[in-house]
C-alpha positions as CSV (number, residue, x, y, z in Angstrom):
1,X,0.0,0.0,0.0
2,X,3.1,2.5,0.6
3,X,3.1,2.6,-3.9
4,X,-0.4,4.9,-3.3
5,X,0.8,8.4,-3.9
6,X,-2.8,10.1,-4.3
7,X,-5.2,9.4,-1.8
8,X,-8.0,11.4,-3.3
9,X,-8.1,8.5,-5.7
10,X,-9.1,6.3,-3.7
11,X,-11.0,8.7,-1.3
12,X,-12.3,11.5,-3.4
13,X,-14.1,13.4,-0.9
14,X,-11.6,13.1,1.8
15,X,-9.8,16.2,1.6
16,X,-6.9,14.6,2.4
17,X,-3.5,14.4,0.1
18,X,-0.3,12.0,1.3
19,X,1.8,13.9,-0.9
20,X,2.4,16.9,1.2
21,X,4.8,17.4,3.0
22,X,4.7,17.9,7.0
23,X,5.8,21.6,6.9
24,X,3.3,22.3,3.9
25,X,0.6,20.1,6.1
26,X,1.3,22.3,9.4
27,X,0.8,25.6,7.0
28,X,-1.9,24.7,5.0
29,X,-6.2,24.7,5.9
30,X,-6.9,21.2,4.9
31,X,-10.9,20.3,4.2
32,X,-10.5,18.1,7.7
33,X,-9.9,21.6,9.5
34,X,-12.7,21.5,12.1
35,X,-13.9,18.2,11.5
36,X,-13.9,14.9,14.4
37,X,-12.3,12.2,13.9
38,X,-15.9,10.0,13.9
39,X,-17.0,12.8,11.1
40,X,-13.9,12.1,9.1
41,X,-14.1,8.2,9.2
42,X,-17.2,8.2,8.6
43,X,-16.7,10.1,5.3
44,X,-14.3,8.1,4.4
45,X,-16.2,5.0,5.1
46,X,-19.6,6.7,2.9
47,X,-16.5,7.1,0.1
48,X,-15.5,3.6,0.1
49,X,-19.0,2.0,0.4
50,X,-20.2,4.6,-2.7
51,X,-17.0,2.5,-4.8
52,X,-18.4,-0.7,-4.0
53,X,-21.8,0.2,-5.0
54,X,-20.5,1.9,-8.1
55,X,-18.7,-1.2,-8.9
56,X,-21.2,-3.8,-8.2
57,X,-23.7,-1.8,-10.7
58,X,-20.8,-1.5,-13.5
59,X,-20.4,-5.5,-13.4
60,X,-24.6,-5.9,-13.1
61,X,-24.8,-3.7,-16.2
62,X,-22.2,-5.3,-17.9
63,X,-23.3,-8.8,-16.8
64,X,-26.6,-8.4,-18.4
65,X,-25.6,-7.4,-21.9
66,X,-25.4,-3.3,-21.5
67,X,-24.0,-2.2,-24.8
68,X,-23.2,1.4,-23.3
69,X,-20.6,0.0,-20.8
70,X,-17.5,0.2,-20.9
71,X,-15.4,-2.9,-19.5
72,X,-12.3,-1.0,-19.2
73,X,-13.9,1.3,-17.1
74,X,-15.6,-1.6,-15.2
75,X,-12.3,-3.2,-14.2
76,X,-11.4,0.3,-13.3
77,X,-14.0,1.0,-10.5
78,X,-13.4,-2.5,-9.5
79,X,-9.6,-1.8,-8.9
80,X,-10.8,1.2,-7.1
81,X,-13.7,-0.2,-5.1
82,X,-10.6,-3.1,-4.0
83,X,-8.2,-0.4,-3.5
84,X,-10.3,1.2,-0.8
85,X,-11.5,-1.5,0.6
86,X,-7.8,-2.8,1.1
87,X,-6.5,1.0,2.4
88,X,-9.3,1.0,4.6
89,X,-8.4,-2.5,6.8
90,X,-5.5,-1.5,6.7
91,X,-6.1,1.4,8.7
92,X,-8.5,-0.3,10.7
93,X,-5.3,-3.2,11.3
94,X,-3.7,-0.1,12.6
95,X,-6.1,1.6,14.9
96,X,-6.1,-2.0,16.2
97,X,-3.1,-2.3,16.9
98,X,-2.3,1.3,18.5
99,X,-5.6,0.7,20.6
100,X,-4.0,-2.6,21.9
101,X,-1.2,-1.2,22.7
102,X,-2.5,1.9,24.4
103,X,-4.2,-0.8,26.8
104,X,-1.2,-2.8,27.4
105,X,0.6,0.7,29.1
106,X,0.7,0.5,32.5
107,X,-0.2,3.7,34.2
């Protein structure tokens, strides 16, 4: 997952970009500004359920004979939709693990 330079592409409504850097991070409003961390995951969560419906549809249209699809742009939104998915447990694999942790310091 470290090759993803873009993450609006996977996220498009995120507001978020992994290619700035820190100092340009600290100096810049981001679209986040303001926003909880429930409000933000759950955008991002809305975002990657909205690529697997978008992808289940292309392959049901394609499936039953749609002349106006495009199959390259099918396998596209599935790449996407799979993408996502992947980035997203990922970070959930992560939160895991930092929560697990947290709970293992002794106080």
């Amino acid at each position: 997952m470290s090759d993803i330079k873009n993450f609006d592409i996977l996220f498009p409504n995120s507001g978020m970009d992994l290619t700035q850097t820190e100092s340009t991070t600290t100096n810049s409003s981001t679209a986040t500004e303001g926003m909880s961390f429930s409000e933000i995951l759950e955008s991002t969560l809305t975002d990657v359920n909205a690529l697997q419906h978008d992808s289940r549809e292309s392959v049901q249209m394609a499936l039953s004979g749609d002349s106006s699809v495009d199959i390259a742009e099918t396998m596209v939104a599935l790449q996407k939709a799979d993408a996502s998915l992947k980035m997203t447990l990922e970070v959930r694999n992560k939160l895991l693990t930092a929560y697990q942790e947290l709970i293992k310091t002794q106080i």
